[in-house]
C-alpha positions as CSV (number, residue, x, y, z in Angstrom):
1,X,-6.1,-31.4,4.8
2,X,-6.1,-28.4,7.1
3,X,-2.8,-28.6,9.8
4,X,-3.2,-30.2,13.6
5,X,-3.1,-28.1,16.3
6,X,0.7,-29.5,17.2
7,X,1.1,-28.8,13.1
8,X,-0.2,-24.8,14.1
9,X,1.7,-24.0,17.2
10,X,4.8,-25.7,15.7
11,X,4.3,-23.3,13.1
12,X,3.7,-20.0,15.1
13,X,7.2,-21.1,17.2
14,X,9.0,-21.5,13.9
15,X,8.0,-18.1,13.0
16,X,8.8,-16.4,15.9
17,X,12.5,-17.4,15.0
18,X,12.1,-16.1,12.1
19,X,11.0,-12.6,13.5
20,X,14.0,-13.0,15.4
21,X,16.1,-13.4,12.7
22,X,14.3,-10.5,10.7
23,X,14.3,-8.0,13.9
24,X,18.6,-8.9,13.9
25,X,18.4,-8.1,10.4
26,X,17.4,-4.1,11.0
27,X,20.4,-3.0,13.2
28,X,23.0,-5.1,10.9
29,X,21.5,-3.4,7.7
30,X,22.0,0.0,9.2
31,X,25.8,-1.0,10.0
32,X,26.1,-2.5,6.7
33,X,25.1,1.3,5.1
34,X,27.6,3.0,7.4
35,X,30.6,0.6,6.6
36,X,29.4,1.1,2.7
37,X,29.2,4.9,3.2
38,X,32.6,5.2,5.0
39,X,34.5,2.9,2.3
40,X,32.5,4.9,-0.8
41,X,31.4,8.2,0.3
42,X,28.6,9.9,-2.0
43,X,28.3,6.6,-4.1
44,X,24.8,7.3,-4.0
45,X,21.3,6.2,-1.8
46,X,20.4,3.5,-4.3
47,X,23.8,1.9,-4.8
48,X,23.9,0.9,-1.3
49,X,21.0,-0.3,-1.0
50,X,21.7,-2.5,-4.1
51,X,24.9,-3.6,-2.4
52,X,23.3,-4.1,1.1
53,X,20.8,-7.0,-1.1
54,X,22.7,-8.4,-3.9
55,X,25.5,-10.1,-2.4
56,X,23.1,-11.8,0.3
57,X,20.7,-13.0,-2.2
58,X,23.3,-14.4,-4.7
59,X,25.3,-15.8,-1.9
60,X,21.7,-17.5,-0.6
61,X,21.1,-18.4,-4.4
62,X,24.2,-20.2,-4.6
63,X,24.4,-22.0,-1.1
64,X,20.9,-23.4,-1.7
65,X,21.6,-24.6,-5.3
66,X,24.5,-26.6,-4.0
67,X,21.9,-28.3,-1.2
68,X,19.4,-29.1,-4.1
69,X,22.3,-31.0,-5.6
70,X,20.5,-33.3,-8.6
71,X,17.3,-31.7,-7.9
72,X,17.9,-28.3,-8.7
73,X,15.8,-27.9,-12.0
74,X,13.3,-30.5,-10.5
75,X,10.5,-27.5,-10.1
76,X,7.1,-27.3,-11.5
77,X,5.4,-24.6,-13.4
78,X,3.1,-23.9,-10.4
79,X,6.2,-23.8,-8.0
80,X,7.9,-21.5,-10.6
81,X,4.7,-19.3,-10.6
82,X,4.4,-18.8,-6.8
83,X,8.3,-18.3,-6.6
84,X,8.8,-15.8,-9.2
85,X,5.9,-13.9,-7.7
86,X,6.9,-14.1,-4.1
87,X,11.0,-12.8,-5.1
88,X,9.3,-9.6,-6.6
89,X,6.7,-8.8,-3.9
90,X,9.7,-9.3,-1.8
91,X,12.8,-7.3,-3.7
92,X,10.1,-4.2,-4.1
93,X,9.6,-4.5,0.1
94,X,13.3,-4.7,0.5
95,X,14.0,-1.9,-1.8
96,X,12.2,0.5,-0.1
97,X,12.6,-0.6,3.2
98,X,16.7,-0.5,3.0
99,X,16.5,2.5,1.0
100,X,14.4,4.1,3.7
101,X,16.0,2.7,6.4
102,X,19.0,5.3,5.2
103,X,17.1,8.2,6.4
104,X,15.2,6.7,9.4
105,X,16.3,4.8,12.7
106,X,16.0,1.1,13.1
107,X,13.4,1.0,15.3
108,X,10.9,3.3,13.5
109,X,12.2,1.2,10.3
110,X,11.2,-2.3,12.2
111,X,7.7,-1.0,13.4
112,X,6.1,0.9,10.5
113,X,7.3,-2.2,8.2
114,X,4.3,-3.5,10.2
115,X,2.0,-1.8,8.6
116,X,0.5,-4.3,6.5
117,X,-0.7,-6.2,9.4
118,X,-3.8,-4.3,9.3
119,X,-3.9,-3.8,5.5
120,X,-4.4,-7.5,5.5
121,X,-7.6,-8.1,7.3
122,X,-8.9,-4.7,5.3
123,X,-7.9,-6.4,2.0
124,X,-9.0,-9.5,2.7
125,X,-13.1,-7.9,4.3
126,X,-12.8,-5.9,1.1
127,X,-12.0,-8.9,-1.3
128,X,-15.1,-10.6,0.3
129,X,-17.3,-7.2,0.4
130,X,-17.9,-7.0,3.9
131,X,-17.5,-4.7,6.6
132,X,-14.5,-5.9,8.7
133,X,-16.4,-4.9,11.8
134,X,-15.5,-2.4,14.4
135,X,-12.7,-3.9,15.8
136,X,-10.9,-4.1,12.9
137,X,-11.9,-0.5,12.0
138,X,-10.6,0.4,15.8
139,X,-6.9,-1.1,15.4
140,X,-6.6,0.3,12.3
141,X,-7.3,3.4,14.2
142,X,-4.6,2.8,16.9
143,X,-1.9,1.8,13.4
144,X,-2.6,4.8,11.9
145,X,-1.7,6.7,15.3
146,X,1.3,4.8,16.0
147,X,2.7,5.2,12.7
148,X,2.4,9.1,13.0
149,X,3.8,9.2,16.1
150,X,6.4,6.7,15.0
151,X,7.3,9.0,11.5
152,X,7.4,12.4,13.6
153,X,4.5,13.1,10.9
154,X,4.7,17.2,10.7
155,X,0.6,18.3,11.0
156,X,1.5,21.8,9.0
157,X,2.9,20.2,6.2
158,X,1.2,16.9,6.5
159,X,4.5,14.7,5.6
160,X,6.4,12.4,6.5
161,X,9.9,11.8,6.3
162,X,11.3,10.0,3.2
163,X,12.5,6.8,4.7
164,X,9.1,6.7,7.1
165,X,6.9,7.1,3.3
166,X,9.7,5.1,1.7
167,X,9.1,2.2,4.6
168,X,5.0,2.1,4.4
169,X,5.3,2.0,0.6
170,X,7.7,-1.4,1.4
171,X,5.2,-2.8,3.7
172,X,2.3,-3.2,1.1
173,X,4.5,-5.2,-1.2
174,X,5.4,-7.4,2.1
175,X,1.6,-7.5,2.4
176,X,1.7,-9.2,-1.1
177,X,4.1,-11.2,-0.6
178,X,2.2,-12.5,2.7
179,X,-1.2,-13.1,0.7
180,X,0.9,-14.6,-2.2
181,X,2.2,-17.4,-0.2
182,X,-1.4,-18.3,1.1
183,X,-3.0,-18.8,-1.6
184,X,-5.0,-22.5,-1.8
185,X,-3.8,-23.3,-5.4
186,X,-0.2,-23.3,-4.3
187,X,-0.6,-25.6,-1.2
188,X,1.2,-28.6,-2.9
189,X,4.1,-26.6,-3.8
190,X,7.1,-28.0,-1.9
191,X,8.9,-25.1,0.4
192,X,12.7,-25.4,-1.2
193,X,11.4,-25.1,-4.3
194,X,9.9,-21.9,-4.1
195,X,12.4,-20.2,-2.0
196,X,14.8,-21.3,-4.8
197,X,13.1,-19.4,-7.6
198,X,12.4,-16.6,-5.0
199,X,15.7,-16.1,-4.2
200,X,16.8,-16.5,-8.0
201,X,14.2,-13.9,-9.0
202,X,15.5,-11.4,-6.1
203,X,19.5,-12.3,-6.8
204,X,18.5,-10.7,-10.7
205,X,16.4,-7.9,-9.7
206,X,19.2,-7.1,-6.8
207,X,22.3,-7.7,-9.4
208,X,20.2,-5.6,-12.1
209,X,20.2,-2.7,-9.7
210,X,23.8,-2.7,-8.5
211,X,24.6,-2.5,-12.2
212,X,22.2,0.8,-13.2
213,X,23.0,2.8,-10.1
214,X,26.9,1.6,-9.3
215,X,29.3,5.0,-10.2
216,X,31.9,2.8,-11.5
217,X,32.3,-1.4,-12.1
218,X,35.4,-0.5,-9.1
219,X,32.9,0.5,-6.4
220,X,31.5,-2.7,-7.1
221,X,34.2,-4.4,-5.8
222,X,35.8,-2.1,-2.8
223,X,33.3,-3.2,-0.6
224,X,34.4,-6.7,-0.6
225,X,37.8,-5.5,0.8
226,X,36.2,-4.6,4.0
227,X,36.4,-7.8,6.7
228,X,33.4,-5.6,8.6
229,X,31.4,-5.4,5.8
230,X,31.9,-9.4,4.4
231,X,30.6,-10.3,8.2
232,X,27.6,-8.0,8.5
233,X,26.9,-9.7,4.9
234,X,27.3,-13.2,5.6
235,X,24.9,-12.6,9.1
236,X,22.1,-10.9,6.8
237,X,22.6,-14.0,4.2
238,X,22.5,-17.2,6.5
239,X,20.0,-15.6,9.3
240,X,18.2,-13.1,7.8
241,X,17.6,-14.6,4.2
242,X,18.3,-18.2,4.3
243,X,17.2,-19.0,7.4
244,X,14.0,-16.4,7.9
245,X,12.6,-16.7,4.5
246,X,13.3,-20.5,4.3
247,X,10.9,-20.8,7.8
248,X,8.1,-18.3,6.2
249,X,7.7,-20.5,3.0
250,X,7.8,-23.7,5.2
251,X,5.7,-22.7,8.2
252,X,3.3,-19.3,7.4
253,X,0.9,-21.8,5.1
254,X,0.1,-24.0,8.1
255,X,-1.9,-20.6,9.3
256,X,-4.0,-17.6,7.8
257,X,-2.5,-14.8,6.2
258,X,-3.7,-12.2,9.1
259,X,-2.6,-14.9,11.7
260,X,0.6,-14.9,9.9
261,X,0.6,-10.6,9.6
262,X,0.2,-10.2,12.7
263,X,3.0,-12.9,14.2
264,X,5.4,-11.1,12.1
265,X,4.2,-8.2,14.5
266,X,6.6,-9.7,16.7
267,X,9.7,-8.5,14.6
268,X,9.9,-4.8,15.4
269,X,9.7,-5.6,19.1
270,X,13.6,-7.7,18.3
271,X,14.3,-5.1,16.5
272,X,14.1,-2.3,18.8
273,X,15.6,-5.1,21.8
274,X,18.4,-5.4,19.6
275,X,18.8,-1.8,18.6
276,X,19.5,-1.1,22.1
277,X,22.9,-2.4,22.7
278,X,23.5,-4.0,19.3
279,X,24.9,-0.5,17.3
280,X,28.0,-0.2,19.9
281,X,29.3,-3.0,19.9
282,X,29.2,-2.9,15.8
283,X,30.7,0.3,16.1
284,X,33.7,-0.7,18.5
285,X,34.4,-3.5,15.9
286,X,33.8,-2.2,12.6
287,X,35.0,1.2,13.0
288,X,32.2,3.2,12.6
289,X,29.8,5.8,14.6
290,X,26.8,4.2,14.9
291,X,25.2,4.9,18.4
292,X,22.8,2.5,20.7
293,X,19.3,3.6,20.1
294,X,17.1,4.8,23.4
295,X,13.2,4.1,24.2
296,X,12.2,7.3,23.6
297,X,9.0,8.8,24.2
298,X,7.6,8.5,20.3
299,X,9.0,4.7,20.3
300,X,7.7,3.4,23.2
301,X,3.8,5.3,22.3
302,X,4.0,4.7,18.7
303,X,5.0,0.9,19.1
304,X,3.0,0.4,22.0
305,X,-0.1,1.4,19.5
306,X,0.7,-0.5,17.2
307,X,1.5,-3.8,19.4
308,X,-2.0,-3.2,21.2
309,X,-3.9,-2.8,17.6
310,X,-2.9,-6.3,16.7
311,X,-3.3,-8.0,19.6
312,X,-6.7,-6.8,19.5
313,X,-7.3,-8.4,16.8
314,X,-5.2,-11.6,17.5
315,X,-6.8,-12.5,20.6
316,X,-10.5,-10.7,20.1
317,X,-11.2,-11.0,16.3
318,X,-15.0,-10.2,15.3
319,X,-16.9,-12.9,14.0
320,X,-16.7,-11.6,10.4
321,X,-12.9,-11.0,10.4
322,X,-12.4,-14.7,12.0
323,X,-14.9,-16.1,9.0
């Protein structure tokens, strides 16, 4: 039974508090590598960004295995299925993402993760083999300029910057993730469920990594002697994970995967808000050099393109995107 229209814009609210809570989630991930990189310096690019995940999801794990109480191994093969599917879709995004988000700022972090919002209307004219239509052929136009402007892309070497390649690369698992959690043969699947297995599937993959790449089984534990780091942590784990992802898996399948690509649009524009004034006052509490970001020139184009491509095809979709 497709959703009301009060089930739809109860949805598109919900998940505009969840772009909040994902936007909050750039600026603390970038304090959260400078605390790590303070307490163990040259520990290694991959180690952190195993130790900026793992805790979250293991903390998320175990906080939402205590609220299924009796009902924790109540899930079904289907809900299994879409779970396990949706946690790696998910830890390959955050992987690349965090790891990039070590060599880029927040802001250009938050706004080229966006890039699968037009990857998903492509996909999904190209699953159906037909032409998208010039509209869609148009933002992706204005993406493709935005995210060059956004990654300083270098026309005589034609390159990017690692954490600029290393974010796209993130953002087509996200766009799997997205189309996973749409699909029709899953709409019975119960919310809590899934974000259970998801979380249990990214807690492994997470854990997993901090055990390859950690220098010694010591550095695992210095960072949890750090009252800064525990707190930039615990935000990422009840707002950013618990609370973000538990609102996608409850509220994106009311609506269609490129309505739902092109919400989370919203996120990069909290981001940068909260980059602005956000990295001070980290730095004046956790002891660390971590300066407020500007709207620069290359931010304010290369978002702006990138805003105005998907609100083209938000408000003005061709008939054969819509269909």
């Amino acid at each position: 039974m497709p959703p009301s229209q009060a089930q739809r814009t109860q949805a598109l609210l919900m998940l505009l508090v969840a772009n909040l809570f994902w936007g909050l989630s750039f600026p603390v991930i970038k304090a959260v590598v400078l605390v790590h990189e303070q307490l163990l310096p040259g520990s290694g690019n991959w180690f952190i960004t195993a130790m900026t995940l793992a805790p979250r999801f293991v903390l998320a794990l175990a906080i939402l295995a205590v609220l299924q109480g009796r009902g924790l191994f109540d899930v079904t093969a289907r809900e299994g299925r879409q779970g396990l599917a949706l946690g790696l879709f998910a830890s390959a995004g955050m992987i690349f993402q965090i790891d990039g988000l070590q060599f880029t700022a927040a802001s250009t972090s938050a706004f080229l993760t966006q890039f699968y919002a037009i990857l998903i209307p492509v996909y999904v004219a190209l699953r159906g083999r037909h032409n998208p239509g010039s509209r869609i052929w148009l933002a992706c136009a204005l993406v493709l300029a935005g995210v060059a402007i956004l990654g300083r892309f270098d026309w005589r070497t034609l390159q990017f910057g690692r954490g600029e390649w290393e974010t796209l690369l993130g953002s087509v698992f996200f766009m799997g993730q997205i189309l996973w959690l749409e699909r029709a043969d899953f709409s019975g699947n119960r919310p809590g469920k899934i974000t259970l297995v998801m979380f249990a599937t990214e807690a492994v993959v997470f854990t997993g990594l901090v055990l390859v790449t950690a220098p010694s089984l010591a550095a695992i534990v210095v960072p949890f002697s750090s009252p800064a780091w525990i707190m930039f942590t615990l935000t990422l784990t009840f707002f950013c994970t618990i609370g973000a992802f538990t609102i996608m898996n409850t509220y994106q399948p009311r609506i269609t995967a490129t309505e739902a690509g092109l919400i989370y649009c919203i996120e990069p524009v909290f981001g940068s808000l909260l980059a602005l004034f956000l990295p001070g006052l980290f730095s004046i509490w956790a002891g660390i050099t971590y300066g407020n970001e500007t709207a620069t020139w290359t931010l304010l184009l290369g978002g702006g393109l990138i805003t105005a491509a998907n609100l083209l095809i938000q408000f003005r979709p061709s008939a054969k995107a819509a269909a």
